[in-house]
C-alpha positions as CSV (number, residue, x, y, z in Angstrom):
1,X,0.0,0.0,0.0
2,X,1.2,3.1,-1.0
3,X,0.2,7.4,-0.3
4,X,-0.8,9.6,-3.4
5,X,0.1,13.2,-3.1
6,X,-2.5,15.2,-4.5
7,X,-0.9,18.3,-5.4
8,X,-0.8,21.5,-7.9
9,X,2.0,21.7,-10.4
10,X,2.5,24.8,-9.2
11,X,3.2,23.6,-5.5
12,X,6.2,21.3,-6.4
13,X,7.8,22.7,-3.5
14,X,5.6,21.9,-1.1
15,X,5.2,18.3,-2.9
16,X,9.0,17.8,-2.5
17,X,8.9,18.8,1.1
18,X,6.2,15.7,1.7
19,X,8.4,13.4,-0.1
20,X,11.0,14.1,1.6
21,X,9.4,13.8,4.6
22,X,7.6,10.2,3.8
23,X,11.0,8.8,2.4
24,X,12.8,10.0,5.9
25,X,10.2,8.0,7.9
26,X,9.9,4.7,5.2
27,X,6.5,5.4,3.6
28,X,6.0,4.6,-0.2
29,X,3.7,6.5,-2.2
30,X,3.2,7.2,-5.9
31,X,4.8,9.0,-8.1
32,X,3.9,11.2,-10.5
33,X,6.7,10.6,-12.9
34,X,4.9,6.9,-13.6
35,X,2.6,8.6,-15.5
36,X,3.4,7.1,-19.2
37,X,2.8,9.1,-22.5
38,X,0.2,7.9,-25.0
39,X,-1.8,6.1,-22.3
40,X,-5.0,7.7,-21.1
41,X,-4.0,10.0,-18.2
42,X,-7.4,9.5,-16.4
43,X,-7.4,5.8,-16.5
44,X,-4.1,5.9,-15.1
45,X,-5.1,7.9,-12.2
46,X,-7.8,5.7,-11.5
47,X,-5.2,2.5,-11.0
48,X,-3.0,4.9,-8.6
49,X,-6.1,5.3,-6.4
50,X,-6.6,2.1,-6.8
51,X,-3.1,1.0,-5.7
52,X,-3.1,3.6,-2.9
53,X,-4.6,3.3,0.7
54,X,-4.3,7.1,1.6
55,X,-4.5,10.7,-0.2
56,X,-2.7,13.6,1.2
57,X,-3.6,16.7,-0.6
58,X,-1.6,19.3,-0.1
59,X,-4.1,22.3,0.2
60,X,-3.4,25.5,-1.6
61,X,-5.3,28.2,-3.6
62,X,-3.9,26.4,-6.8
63,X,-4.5,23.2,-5.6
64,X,-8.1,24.6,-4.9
65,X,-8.6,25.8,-8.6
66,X,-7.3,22.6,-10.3
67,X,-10.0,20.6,-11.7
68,X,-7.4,17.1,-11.3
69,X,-7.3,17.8,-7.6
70,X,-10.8,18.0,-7.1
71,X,-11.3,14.7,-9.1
72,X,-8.4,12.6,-7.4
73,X,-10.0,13.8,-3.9
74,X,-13.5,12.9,-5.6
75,X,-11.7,9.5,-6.3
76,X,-10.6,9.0,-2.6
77,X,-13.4,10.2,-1.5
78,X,-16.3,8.0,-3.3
79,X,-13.8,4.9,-2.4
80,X,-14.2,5.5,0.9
81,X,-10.1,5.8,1.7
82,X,-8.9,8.4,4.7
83,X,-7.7,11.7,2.7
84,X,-5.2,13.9,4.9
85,X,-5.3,17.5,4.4
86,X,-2.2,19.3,4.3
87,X,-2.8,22.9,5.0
88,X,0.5,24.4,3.1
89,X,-0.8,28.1,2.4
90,X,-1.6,29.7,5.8
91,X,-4.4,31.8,4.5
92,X,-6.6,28.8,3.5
93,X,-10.1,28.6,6.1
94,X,-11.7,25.4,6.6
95,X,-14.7,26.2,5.1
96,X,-12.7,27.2,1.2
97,X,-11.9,23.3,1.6
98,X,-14.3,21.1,-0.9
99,X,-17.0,19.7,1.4
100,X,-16.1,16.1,0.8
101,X,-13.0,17.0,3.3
102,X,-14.1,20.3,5.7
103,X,-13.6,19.2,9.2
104,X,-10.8,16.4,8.8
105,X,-8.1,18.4,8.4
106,X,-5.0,17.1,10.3
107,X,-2.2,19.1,10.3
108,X,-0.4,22.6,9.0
109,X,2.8,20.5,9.9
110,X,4.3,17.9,7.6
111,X,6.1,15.9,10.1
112,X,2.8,15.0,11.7
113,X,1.2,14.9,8.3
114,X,3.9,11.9,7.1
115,X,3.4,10.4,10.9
116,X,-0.4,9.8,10.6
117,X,-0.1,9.0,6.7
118,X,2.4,6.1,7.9
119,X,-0.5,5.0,10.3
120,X,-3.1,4.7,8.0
121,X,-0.8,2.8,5.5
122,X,0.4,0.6,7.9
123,X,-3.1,-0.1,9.1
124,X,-4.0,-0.7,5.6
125,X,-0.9,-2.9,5.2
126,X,-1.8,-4.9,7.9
127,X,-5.2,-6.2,6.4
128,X,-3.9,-7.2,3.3
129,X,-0.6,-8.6,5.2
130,X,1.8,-6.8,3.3
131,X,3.9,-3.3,3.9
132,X,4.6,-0.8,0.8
133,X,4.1,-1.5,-2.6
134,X,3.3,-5.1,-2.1
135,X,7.0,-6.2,0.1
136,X,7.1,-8.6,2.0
137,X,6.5,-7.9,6.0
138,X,9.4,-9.2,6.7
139,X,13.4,-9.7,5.5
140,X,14.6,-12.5,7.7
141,X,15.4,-14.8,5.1
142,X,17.7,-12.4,3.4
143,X,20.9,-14.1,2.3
144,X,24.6,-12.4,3.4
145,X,24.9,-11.6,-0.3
146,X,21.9,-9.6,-0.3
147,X,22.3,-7.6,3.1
148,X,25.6,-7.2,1.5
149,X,24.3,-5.6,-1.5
150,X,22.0,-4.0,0.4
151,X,24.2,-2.0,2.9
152,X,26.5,-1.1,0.1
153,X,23.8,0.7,-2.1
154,X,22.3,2.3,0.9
155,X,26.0,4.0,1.5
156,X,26.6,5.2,-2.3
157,X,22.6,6.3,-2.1
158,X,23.7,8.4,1.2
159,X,27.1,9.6,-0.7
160,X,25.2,10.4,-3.6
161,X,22.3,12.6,-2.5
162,X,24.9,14.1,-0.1
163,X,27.1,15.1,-3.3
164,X,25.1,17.9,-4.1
165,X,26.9,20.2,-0.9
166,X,29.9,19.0,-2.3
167,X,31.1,16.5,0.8
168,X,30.6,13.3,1.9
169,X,27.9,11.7,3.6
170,X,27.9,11.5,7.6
171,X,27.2,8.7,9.6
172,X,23.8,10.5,10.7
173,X,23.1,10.6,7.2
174,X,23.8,6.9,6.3
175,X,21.7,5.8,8.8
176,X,18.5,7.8,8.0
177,X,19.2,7.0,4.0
178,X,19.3,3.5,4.8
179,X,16.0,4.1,6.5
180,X,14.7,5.9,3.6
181,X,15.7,3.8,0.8
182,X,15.9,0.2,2.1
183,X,12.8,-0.7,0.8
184,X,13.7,0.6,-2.8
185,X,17.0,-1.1,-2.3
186,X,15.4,-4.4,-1.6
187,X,12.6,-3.8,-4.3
188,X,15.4,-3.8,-6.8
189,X,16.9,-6.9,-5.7
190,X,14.4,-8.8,-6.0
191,X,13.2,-7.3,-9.4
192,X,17.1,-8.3,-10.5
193,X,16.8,-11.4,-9.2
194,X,13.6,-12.1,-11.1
195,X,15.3,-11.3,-14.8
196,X,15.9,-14.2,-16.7
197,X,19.2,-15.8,-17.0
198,X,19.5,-16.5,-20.9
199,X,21.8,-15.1,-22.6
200,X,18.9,-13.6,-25.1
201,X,17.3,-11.6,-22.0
202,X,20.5,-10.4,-20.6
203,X,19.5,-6.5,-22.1
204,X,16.6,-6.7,-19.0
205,X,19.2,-5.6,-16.6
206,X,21.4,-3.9,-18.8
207,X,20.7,0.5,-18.8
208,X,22.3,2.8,-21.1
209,X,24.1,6.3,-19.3
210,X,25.0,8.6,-21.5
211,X,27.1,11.7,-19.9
212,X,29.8,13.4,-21.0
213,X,30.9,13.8,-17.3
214,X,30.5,10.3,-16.3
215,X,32.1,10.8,-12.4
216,X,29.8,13.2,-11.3
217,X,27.3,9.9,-11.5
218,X,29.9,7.6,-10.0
219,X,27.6,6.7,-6.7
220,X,24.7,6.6,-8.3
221,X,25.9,3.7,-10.9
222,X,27.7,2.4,-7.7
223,X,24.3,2.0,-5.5
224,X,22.7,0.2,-8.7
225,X,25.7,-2.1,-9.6
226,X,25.2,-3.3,-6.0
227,X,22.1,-4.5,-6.7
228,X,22.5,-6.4,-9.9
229,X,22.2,-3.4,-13.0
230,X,24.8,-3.4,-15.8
231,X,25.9,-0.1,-16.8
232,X,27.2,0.7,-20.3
233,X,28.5,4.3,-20.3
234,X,28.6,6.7,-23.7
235,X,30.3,10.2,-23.8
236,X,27.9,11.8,-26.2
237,X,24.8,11.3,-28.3
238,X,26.8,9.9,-31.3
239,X,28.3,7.5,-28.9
240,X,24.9,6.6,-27.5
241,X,23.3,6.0,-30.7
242,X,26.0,3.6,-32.1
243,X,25.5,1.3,-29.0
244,X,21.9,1.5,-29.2
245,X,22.2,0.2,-33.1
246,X,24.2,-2.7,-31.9
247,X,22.5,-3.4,-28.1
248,X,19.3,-3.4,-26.6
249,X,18.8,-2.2,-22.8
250,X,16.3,-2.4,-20.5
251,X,16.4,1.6,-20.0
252,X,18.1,5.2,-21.0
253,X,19.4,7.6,-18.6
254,X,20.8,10.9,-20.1
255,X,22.1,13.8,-18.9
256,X,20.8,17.0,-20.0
257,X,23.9,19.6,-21.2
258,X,26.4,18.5,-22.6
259,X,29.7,19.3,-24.9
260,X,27.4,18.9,-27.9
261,X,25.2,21.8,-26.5
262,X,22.2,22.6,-23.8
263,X,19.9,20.5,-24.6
264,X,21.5,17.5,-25.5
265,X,19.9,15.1,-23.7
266,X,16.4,16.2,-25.8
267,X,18.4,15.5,-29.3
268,X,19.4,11.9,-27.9
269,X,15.5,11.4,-26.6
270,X,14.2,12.6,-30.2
271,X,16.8,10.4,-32.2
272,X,15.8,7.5,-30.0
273,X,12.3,7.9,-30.5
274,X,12.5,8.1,-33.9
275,X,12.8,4.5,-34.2
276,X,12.2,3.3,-30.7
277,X,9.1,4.3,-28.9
278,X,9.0,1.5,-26.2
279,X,12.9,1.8,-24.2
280,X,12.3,3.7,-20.9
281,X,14.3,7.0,-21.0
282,X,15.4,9.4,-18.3
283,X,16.6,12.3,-17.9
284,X,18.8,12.9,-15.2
285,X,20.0,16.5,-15.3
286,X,20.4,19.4,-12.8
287,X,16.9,20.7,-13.1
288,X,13.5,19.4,-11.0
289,X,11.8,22.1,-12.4
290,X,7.5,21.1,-12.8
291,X,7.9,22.8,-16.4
292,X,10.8,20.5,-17.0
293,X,9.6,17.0,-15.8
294,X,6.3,18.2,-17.8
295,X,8.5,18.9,-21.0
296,X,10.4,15.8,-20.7
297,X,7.2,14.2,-20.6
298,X,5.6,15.4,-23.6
299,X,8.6,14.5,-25.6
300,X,8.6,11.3,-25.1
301,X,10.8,10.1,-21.8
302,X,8.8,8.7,-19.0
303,X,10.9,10.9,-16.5
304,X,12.9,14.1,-15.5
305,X,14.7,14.3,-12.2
306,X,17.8,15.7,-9.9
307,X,17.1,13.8,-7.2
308,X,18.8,10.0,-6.8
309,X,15.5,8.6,-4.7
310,X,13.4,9.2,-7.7
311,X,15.7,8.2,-10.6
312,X,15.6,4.8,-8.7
313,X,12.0,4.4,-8.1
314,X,12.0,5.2,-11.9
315,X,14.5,3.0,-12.7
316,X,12.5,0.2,-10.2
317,X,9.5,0.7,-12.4
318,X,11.2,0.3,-16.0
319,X,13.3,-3.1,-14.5
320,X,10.1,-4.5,-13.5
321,X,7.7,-3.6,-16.7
């Protein structure tokens, strides 16, 4: 079971800030970069409220105005599923709040917003006896090679998002990333573990990163080599499209500037759907911009990110399809 985060665009923000806060305390919840091009955005909606055991919408004029908002909290609603109201504007009143959720607001602060979504999905978890998106309840029969695996990617995860004010990860930081991103990390195994072992499906766990800077990804690629992923690495689009004509993989990753100009990584995602409109492609660049992740979108990748959390929940999602 899983949390949706009903949310305006235009509060990305304030969206972020509720991730973060969910991941810090181990609760999954759906992401909006699983939305797939040339597939009927309502009808996937519908399967993420399906999927889901709790809404929390983050309440703002915006989010008041949008006419998704009011139907994903129609959608929670009418399934009878808890919806926690996240009062992130400070002007909003109770009674501007749709009907459907006036009086069950819980909290203007998100630590106790992320606290009582974790209750309701481990309550929800609980009667259908598993935790997260469908993971097992419980990792005792873990073998030494997997703890192994998984203690090493938790480190490069921590080093990786970490990276970003130019040092190294603390201690204090390890731990609470490998409280944050266990369950990914053990989601990936056992998605790796599942690909077939013929030689004909070894592209399933093989991904393509194309960057002209390669080191700045070096944790990254470490924390997914742990668990089982094959990189192949290409300097440039040129470099990328040559492999691509002689290998399949399972998934694209590209970077967004490089030598070749700004907006490289959109040249490599238009030459590769020219003739490929099925390989996941992502772009990992130094924007997390709404505009950006929607632009990415519309041309054809099925994500846009700067953060290493959601690159691999991407990258779960593409193994596992």
């Amino acid at each position: 079971m899983t949390a949706f985060i009903s949310h305006s665009f235009d509060n990305k923000p304030e969206f972020d800030n509720i991730v973060d806060a969910l991941v810090q305390i181990g609760v999954p919840f759906w992401n909006p970069t699983e939305v797939k091009p040339g597939s009927s955005l309502r009808d996937q909606l519908r399967q993420a409220v399906e999927r889901c055991s709790v809404c929390i919408f983050v309440a703002t004029h915006r989010a008041l105005g949008s006419s998704w908002c009011g139907a994903e909290l129609g959608a929670f609603w009418g399934a009878g599923k808890p919806v926690i109201v996240y009062l992130a504007d400070s002007s909003l009143k109770d009674e501007e709040l749709p009907p459907m959720v006036q009086g069950d607001v819980w909290e203007r602060r998100i630590s106790r917003v992320a606290a009582r979504a974790k209750e309701l999905v481990t309550e929800a978890s609980a009667m259908s006896g598993t935790t997260g998106a469908g993971r097992p309840t419980h990792v005792g029969n873990m073998t030494i090679e997997q703890l192994e695996k998984l203690i090493t990617s938790t480190v490069s995860l921590a080093n990786a998002a970490a990276k970003e004010s130019g040092r190294a990860a603390t201690p204090e930081e390890i731990g609470q990333a490998a409280k944050g991103t266990a369950g990914r990390a053990l989601e990936v195994i056992k998605v790796t573990e599942q690909v077939v072992d013929r030689s004909a499906d070894e592209w399933r766990k093989k991904i393509l990163w194309v960057d002209d800077r390669p080191d700045n990804n070096a944790y990254e690629r470490r924390a997914l080599e742990s668990l089982g992923i094959e990189f192949t690495l290409a300097l440039s689009t040129r470099e990328a499209l040559d492999l691509l004509s002689k290998k399949r993989f399972a998934a694209i990753i590209s970077d967004m500037g490089r030598k070749e100009g700004p907006r490289e990584g959109y040249v490599l995602l238009d030459a590769v759907r020219a003739t490929d409109q099925k390989t996941p492609f992502f772009i990992y660049a130094g924007s997390n911009a709404a505009e950006h992740k929607r632009e990415a979108i519309e041309r054809g990748a099925q994500g846009s990110t700067n953060r290493v959390k959601e690159l691999l929940d991407m990258v779960i999602e593409a193994l596992r399809e």
